[in-house]
C-alpha positions as YAML, in Angstrom:
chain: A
units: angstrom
residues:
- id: 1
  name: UNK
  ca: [22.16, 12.63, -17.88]
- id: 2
  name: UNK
  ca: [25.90, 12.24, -17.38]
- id: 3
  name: UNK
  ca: [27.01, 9.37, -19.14]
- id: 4
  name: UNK
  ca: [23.68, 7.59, -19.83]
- id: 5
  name: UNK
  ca: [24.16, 8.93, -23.69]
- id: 6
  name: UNK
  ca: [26.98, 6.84, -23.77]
- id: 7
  name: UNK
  ca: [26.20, 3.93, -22.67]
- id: 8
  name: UNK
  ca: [23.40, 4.09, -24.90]
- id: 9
  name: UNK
  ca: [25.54, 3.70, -27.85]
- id: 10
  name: UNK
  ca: [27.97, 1.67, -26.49]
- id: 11
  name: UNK
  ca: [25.25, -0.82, -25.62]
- id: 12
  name: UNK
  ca: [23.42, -0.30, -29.12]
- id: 13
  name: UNK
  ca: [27.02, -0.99, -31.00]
- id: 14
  name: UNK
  ca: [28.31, -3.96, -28.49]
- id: 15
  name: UNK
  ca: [25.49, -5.98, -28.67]
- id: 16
  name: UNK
  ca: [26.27, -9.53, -26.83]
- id: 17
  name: UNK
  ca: [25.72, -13.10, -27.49]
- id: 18
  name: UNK
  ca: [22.71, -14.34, -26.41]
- id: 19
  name: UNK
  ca: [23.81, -17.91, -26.05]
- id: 20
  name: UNK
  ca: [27.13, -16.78, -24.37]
- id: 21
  name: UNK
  ca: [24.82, -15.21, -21.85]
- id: 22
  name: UNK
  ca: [22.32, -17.54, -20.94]
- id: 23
  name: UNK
  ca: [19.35, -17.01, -18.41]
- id: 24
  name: UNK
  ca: [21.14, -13.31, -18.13]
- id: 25
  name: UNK
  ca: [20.55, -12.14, -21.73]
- id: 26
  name: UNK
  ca: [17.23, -10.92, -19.65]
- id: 27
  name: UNK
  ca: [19.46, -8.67, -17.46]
- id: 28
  name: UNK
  ca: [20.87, -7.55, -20.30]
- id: 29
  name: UNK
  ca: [18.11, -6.51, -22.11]
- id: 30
  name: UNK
  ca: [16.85, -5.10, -18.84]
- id: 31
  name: UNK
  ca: [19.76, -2.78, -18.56]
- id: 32
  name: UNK
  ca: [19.80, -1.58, -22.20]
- id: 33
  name: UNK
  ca: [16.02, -0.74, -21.77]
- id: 34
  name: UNK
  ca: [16.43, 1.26, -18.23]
- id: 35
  name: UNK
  ca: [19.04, 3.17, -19.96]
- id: 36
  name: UNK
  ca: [16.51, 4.54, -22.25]
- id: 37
  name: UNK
  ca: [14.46, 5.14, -19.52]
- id: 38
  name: UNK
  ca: [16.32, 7.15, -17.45]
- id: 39
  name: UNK
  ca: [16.82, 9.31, -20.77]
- id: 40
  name: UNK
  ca: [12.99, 9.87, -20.78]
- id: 41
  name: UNK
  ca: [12.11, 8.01, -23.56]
- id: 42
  name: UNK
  ca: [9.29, 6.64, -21.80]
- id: 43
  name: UNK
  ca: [6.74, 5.27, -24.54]
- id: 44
  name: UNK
  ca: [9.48, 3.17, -26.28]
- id: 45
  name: UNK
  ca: [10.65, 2.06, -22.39]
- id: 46
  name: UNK
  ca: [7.22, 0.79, -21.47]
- id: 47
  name: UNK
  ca: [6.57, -1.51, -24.65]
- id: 48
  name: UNK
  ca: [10.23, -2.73, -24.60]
- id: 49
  name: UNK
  ca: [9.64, -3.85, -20.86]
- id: 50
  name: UNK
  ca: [6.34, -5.36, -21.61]
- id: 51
  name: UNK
  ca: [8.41, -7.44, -24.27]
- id: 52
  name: UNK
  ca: [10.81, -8.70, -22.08]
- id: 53
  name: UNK
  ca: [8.43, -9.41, -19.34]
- id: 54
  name: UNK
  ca: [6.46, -11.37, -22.06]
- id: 55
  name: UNK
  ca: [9.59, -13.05, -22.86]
- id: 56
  name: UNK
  ca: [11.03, -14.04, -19.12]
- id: 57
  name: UNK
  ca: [7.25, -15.16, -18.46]
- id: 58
  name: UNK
  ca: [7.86, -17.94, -21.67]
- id: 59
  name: UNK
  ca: [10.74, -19.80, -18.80]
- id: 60
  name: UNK
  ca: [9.65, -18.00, -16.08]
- id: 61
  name: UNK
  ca: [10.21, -21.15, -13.52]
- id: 62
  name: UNK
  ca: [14.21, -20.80, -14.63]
- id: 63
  name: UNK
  ca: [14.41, -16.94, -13.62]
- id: 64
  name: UNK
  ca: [14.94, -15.67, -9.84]
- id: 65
  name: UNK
  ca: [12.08, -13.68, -8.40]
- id: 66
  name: UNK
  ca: [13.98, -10.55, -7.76]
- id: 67
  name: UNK
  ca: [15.78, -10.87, -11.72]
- id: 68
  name: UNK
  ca: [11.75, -11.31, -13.38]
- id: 69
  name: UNK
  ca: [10.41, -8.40, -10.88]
- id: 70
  name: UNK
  ca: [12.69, -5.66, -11.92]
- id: 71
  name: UNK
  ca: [11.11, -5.18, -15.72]
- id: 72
  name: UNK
  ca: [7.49, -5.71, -13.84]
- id: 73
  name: UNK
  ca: [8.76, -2.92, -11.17]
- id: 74
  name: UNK
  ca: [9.92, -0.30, -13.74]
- id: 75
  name: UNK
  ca: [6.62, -0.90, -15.87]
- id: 76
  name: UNK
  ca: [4.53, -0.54, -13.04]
- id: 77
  name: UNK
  ca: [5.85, 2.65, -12.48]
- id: 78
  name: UNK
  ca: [6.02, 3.78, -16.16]
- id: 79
  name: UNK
  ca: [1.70, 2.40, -16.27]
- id: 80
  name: UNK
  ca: [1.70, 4.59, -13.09]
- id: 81
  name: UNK
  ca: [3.39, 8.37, -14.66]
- id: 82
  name: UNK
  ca: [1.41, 7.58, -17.96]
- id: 83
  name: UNK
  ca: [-1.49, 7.64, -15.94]
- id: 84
  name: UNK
  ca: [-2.57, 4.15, -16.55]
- id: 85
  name: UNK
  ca: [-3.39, 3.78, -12.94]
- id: 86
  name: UNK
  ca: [-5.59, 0.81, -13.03]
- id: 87
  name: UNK
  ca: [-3.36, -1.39, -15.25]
- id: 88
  name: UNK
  ca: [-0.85, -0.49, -12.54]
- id: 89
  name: UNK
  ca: [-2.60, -1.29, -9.71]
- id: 90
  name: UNK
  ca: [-3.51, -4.65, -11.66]
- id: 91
  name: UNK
  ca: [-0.51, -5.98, -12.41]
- id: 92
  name: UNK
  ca: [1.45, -4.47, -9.24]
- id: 93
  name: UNK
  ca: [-1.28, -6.68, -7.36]
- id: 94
  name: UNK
  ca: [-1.40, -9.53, -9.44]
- id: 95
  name: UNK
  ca: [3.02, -9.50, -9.08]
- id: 96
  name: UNK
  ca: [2.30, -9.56, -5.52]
- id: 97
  name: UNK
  ca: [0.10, -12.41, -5.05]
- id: 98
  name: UNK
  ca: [1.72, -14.74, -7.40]
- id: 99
  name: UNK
  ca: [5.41, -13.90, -6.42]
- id: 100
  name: UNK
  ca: [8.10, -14.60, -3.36]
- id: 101
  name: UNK
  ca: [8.87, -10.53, -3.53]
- id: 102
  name: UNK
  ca: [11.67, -9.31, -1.09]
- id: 103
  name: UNK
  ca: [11.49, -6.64, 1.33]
- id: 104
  name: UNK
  ca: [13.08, -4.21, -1.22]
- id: 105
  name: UNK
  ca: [10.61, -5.41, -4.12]
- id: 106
  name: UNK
  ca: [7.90, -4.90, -2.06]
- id: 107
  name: UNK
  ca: [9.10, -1.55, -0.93]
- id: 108
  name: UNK
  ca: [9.07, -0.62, -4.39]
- id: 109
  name: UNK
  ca: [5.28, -2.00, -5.05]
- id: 110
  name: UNK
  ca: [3.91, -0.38, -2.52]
- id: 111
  name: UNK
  ca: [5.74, 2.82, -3.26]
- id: 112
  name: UNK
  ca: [3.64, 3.13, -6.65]
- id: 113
  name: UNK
  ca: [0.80, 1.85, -5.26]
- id: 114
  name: UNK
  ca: [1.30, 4.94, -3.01]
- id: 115
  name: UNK
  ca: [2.14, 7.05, -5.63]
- id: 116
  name: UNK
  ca: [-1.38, 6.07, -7.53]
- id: 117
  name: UNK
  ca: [-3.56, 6.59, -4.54]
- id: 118
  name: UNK
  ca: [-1.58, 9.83, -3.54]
- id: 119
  name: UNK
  ca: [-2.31, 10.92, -7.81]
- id: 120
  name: UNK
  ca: [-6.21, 9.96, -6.96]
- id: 121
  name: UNK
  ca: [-6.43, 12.10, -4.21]
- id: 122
  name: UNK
  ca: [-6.89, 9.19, -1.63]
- id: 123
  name: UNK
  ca: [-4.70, 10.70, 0.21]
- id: 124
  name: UNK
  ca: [-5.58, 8.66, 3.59]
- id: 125
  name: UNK
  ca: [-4.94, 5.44, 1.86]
- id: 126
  name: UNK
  ca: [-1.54, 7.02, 0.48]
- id: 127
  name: UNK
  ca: [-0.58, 7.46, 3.68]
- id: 128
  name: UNK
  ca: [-1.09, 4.30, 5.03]
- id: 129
  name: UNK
  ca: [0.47, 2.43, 2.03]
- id: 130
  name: UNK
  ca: [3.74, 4.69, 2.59]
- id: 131
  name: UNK
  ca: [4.06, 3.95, 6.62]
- id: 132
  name: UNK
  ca: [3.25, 0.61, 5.65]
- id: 133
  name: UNK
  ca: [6.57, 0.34, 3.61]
- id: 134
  name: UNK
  ca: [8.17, 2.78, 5.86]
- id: 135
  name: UNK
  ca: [7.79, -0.06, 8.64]
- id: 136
  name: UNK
  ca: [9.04, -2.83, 6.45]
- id: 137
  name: UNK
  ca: [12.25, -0.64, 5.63]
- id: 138
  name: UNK
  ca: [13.22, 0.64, 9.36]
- id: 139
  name: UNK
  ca: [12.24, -3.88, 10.21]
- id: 140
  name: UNK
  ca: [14.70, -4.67, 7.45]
- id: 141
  name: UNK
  ca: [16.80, -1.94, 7.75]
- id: 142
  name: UNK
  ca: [17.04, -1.50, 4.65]
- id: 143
  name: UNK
  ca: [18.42, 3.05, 4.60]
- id: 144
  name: UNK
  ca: [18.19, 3.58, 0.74]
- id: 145
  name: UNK
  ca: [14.65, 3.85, 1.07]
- id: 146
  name: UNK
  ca: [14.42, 5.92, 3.89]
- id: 147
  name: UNK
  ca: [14.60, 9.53, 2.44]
- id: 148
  name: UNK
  ca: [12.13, 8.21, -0.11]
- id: 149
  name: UNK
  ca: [9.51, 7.30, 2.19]
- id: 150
  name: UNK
  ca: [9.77, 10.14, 4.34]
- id: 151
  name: UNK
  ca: [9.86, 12.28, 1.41]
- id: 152
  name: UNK
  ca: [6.70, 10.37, -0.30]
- id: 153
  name: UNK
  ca: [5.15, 10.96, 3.50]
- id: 154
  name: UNK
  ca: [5.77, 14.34, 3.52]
- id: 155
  name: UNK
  ca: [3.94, 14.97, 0.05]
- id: 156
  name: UNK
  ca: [0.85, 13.38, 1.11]
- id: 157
  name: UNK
  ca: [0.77, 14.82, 4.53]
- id: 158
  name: UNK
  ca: [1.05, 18.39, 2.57]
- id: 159
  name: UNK
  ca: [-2.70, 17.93, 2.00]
- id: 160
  name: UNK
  ca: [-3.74, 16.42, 4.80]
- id: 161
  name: UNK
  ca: [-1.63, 17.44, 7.73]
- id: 162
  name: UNK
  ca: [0.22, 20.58, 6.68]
- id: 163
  name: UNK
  ca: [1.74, 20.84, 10.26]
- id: 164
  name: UNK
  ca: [2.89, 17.29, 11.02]
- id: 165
  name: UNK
  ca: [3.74, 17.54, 6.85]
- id: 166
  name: UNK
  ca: [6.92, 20.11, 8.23]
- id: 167
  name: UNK
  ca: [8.11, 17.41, 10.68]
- id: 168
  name: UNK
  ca: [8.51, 14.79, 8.21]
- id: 169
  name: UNK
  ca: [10.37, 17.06, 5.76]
- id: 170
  name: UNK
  ca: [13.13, 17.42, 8.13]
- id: 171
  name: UNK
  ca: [13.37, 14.15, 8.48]
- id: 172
  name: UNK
  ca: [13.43, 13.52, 4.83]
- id: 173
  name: UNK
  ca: [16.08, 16.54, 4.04]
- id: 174
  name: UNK
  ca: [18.33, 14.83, 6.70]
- id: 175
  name: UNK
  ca: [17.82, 11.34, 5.55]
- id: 176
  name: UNK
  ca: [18.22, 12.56, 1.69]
- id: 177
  name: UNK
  ca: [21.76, 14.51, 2.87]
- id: 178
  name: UNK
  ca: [23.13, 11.31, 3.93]
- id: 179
  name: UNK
  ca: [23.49, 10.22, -0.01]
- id: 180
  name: UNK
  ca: [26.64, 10.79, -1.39]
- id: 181
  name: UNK
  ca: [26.20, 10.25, -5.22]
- id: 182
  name: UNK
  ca: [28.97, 8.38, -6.66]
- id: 183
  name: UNK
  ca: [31.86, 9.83, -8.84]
- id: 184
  name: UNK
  ca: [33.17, 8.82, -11.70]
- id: 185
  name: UNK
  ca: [36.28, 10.24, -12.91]
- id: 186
  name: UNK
  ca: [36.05, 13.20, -10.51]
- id: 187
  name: UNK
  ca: [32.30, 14.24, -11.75]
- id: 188
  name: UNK
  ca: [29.27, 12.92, -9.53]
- id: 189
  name: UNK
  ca: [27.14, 11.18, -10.99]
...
């Protein structure tokens, strides 16, 4: 948890303007409620991004796609581990047709969509959705999602194709050794 407890408080007790900040009161917000959910609390995560999604979507035209996907990213994925599936899949395909998404965006869409097929046991289609976004990352080159897709790959080939399962896990230990975790006064983080 490191110093998430922390920066809990000091975001509860330092509250900012909202005027001072503008269009990025939403990033803001958006920070204060990721904080909470990387501390678990997950039910109070999921209706507080639902708010500000709700909220960005009142002057939606004035907010950059990649700033007004992040909420709809992390509440896809919080639908998704609640087992909302369909709601997910709704809204992660409804974000998709109505959006410019980036490569990295889209990554992360098609990672939970993954994730939901994978969680149905369509395992076939959870394959395909992860090479899928394995082929926009290497065509980007975007790295940081490497380990993740080969790792996501790996779990659904488990099932399906135990042996080929053991190749991609190598490649996913080897990818996920190249991340150095940040420190922060000496203590990684």
């Amino acid at each position: 948890i490191g110093k998430l407890k922390e920066a809990l408080v000091l975001y509860n007790d330092k509250p900012l303007d909202k005027q001072l900040l503008g269009e990025w009161f939403f990033v803001y917000r958006y920070i204060g409620i990721q904080i909470k959910h990387l501390l678990g609390l997950y039910d109070e995560s999921l209706e507080a991004y639902r708010k500000l999604i709700m909220d960005m979507d009142l002057i939606r035209p004035m907010i950059p796609d990649h700033i007004y996907l992040l909420p709809c990213i992390k509440y896809a994925d919080l639908l998704f581990l609640k087992g909302r599936f369909d709601e997910s899949m709704k809204l992660i395909n409804s974000l998709i047709a109505n959006n410019t998404i980036g490569e990295n965006d889209l990554i992360e869409f098609l990672r939970i969509k993954g994730h939901i097929f994978r969680f149905r046991q369509l395992y076939h289609d959870a394959e395909f959705i992860y090479r899928s976004a394995l082929k926009i990352a290497e065509e980007n080159k975007l790295p940081a999602f490497l380990g993740k897709l080969y790792t996501n790959i790996t779990e659904t080939l488990c099932v399906t194709k135990p042996s080929e399962a053991l190749e991609w896990f190598h490649m996913a230990v080897d990818e996920n050794e190249k991340i150095v975790p940040p420190e922060i006064d000496g203590i990684k983080v």
